[in-house]
Steps between C-alpha positions, in 0.01 A plus 500: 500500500669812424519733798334931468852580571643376196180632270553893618890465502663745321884582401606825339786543341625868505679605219732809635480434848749777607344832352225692639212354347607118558616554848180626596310226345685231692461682814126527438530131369649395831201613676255276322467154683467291113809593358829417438767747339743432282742856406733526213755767428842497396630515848257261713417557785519343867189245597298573750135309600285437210674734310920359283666652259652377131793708335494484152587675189131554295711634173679137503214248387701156602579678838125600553383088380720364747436758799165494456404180273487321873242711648178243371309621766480881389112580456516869433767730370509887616769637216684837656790548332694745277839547351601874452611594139636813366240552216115405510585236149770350704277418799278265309734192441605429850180552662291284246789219529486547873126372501507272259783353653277427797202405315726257353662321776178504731219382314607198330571355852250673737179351377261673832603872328234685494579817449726791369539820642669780309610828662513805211427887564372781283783427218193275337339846444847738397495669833881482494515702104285805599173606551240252502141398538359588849307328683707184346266210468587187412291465210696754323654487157880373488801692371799472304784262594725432618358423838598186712124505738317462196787182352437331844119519469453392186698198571296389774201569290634229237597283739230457703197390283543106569674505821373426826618900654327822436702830510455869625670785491540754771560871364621707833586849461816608677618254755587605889643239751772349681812380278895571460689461203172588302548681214121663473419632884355815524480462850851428584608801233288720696604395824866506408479850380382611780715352747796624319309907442500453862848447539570774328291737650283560190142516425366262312431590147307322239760443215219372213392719223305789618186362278546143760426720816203553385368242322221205600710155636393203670684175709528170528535391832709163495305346756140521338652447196574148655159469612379535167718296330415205724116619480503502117746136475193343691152645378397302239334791334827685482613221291715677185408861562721840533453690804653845603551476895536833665462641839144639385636906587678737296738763579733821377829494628410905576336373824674214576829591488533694794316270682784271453713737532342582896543140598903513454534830691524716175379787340436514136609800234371553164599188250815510268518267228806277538613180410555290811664248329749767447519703819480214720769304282812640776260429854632147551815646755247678670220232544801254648541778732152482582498150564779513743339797651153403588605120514243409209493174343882411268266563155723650209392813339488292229202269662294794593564760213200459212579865353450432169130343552486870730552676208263295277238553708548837582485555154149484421416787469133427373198321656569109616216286597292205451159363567497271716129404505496189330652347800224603726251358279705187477492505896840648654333804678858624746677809449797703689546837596812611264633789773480190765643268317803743442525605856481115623792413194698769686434331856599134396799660317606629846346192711774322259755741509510561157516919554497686814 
């Protein structure tokens, strides 16, 4: 007789379980009684309860086979990873082999998988080349290639009709959480910026284009993104459907700047467009001082520095938002505070002595 236990048990295997987004999930993961975790990065990671790591190298398709050909018992796969490219074109091999290298090596020998989850982001509509539709919707007409969200969907969309998984994919906005050595944290680039203004006695100024001050944003806040993702990997009705998850608020960073600005002791003056990528470039002698200093955890600049996503973002200096109503008719009904999720960011950051 086969026992409830084994009918609702599930295993997820998170693809890019060291960067913001996949972090998150496990944690959230690790709070839910029916699963088992499997992460994979590059570097691994060390076991702990329900929850053990796999290093492996997702661009190298006999390395991915035999790290992950073994894992039969995988039943869903939450897909969070990204390789950074210099030019949009050149990001579309690696990530597409990336996924297809896992596609490849799990679901020949998992034969419970039930279930792909794909992470994207506002790319699928050309947020990232200008202007674009606002409220996005994810409905909306595509655009011109090259672009790597769209590559990974469409696989899944070929692959799937015959198989025993569905798909989704989950379209956040700007992602805010916990992670080091993440290349695209807003958080952490804030909260860096500030501790190191602070340090040197300056206000804090917003260095985007003067339009970006101004304009409409929204977040992503990495733990009910995780929610989500787990809410839309087991509804049946969300089987092979978009959805844009967002924190359900939007903002201009006109008001909320010095509001974060207030909860690190600073004043703000009026933004100067500047590339922090550039300006921040000779701060590593100074943030090792810093670190001695106010005893914070040994993390290289290097681990917490994200200046160039800083920049990107700050960038925008038009409208950036989606709709994220199809969700809520779906049935995922939460939503964040953005200025709360910022100031609690901050507070973990110091909790962990990441900054001051």
């Amino acid at each position: 007789m086969i026992k409830h236990e084994e009918i609702t048990r599930k295993t997820a295997l998170v693809i890019g379980a060291n960067g913001v987004i996949g972090r998150n999930l496990i944690e959230y993961l690790a709070t839910l009684p029916d699963w088992e975790i499997i992460g994979v990065s590059r570097r691994g990671g060390s076991d702990i309860g329900r929850v053990r790591y796999v290093a492996a190298d997702l661009l190298d398709a006999a390395d991915t086979r035999d790290k992950l050909g073994e894992l039969t018992g995988v039943t869903h796969i939450f897909y969070a990873a990204y390789q950074d490219r210099p030019t949009w074109a050149e990001l579309v091999a690696p990530n597409l082999a990336m996924l297809v290298n896992t596609v490849d090596a799990i679901e020949p020998n998992a034969p419970g998988l039930r279930h792909i989850s794909l992470m994207q982001g506002y790319k699928v509509y050309g947020a990232h080349l200008g202007p674009f539709k606002t409220p996005a919707r994810e409905s909306d007409a595509g655009h011109m290639p090259p672009e790597f969200n769209i590559d990974q969907q469409q696989f899944l969309e070929h692959r799937q009709p015959g198989s025993g998984w569905t798909w989704s994919a989950l379209r956040p906005s700007v992602v805010a959480g916990y992670a080091t050595g993440n290349p695209m944290n807003l958080a952490m680039v804030i909260a860096v910026y500030a501790a190191i203004s602070k340090e040197l006695g300056l206000p804090l100024r917003f260095p985007g284009k003067p339009g970006a001050y101004d304009s409409l944003l929204e977040m992503t806040d990495a733990g009910l993104l995780a929610r989500a993702t787990v809410w839309a990997a087991t509804a049946p009705r969300c089987a092979n459907q978009a959805f844009n998850i967002t924190n359900g608020d939007l903002f201009r960073w006109n008001e909320l700047w010095p509001k974060l600005a207030a909860s690190f002791g600073l004043e703000t003056a009026p933004p100067l467009q500047m590339s922090l990528d550039t300006v921040m470039a000779d701060k590593e002698p100074l943030w090792n001082d810093m670190v001695e200093k106010y005893g914070l955890a040994p993390n290289s600049y290097r681990d917490v520095s994200s200046w160039k996503f800083g920049d990107f973002v700050f960038s925008w200096d038009y409208d950036f938002f989606a709709d994220g109503t199809k969700a809520r008719r779906f049935g995922f009904h939460e939503f964040v505070d953005t200025e709360e999720m910022f100031l609690g960011i901050f507070e973990d950051l110091r909790r962990r002595r990441v900054i001051p």
